[in-house]
C-alpha positions as MATLAB code, in Angstrom:
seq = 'XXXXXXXXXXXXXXXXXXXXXXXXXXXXXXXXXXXXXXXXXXXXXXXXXXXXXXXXXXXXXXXXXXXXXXXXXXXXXXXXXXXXXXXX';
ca = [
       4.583  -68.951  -11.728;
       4.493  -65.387  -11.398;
       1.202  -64.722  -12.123;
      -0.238  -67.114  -10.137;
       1.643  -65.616   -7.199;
       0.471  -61.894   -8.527;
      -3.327  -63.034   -8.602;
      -3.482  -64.347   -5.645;
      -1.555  -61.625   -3.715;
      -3.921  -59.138   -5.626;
      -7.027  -61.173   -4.371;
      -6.071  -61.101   -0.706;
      -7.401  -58.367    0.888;
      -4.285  -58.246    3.188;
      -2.276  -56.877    0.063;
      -4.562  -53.822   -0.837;
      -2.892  -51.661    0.686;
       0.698  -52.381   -0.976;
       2.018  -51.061   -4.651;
       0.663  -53.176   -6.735;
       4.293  -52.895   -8.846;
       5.544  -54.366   -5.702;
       3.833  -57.247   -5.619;
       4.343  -57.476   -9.265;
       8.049  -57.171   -8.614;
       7.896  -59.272   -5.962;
       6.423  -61.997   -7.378;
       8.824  -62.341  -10.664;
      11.853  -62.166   -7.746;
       9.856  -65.436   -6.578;
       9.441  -66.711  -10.178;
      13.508  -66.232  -10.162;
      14.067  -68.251   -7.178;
      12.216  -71.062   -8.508;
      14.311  -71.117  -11.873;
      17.594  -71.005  -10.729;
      17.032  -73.582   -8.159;
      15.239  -76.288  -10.639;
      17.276  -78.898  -11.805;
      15.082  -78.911  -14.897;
      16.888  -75.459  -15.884;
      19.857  -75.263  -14.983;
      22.807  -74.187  -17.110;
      24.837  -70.857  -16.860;
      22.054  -69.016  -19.161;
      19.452  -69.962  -16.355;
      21.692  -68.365  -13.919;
      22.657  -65.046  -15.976;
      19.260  -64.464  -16.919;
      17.863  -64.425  -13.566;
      20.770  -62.394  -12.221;
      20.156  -59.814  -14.822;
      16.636  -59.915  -14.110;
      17.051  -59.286  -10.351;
      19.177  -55.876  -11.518;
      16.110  -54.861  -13.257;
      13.971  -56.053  -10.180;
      16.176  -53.695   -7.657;
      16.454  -50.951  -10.504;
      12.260  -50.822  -10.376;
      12.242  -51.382   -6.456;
      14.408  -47.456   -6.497;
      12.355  -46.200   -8.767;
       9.371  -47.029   -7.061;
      10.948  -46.091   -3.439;
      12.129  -42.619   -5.225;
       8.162  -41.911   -6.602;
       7.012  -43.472   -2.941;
       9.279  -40.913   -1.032;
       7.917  -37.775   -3.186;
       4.592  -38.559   -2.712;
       5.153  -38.839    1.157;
       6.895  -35.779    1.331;
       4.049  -34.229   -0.908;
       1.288  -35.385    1.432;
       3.133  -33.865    4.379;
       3.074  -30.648    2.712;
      -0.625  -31.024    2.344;
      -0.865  -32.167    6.169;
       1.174  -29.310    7.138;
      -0.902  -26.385    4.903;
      -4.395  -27.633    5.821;
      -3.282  -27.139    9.180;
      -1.957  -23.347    8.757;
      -5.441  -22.738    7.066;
      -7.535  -24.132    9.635;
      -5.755  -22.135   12.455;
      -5.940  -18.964   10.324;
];
């Protein structure tokens, strides 16, 4: 299921312009939701696996929000000195 939801989010122009590890990461949180809410599945293994899969899910989210963060901060820097060398 999630890589049905990853294709099509990657085909949609709409999504270009996101992380694709967040639509990746979004998507398996999806896939989650649909396992521990089938009836098919369900049993207290169903349930810890897709709780310790949404820790791993929030771990990447902070990672990737940490990486995000430095790069903004990096292209500020860039901003700000190609605008003390063009007034120079």
């Amino acid at each position: 299921m999630a890589m049905i939801l990853v294709k099509m989010s990657i085909q949609n122009i709409e999504f270009q312009k996101y992380s694709q590890s967040i639509i990746v990461i979004a998507s398996m949180y999806a896939a989650t939701a649909f396992l521990k809410h089938s009836k098919k599945h369900e049993s207290s293994e169903t349930n810890k696996f897709c709780s310790e899969l949404r820790r791993l899910i929030f771990e990447l989210l902070n990672s990737e929000l940490a990486e995000q963060n430095v790069f903004t901060e990096q292209k500020d820097f860039i901003t700000i000195l190609k605008k003390s060398m063009s007034t120079a």
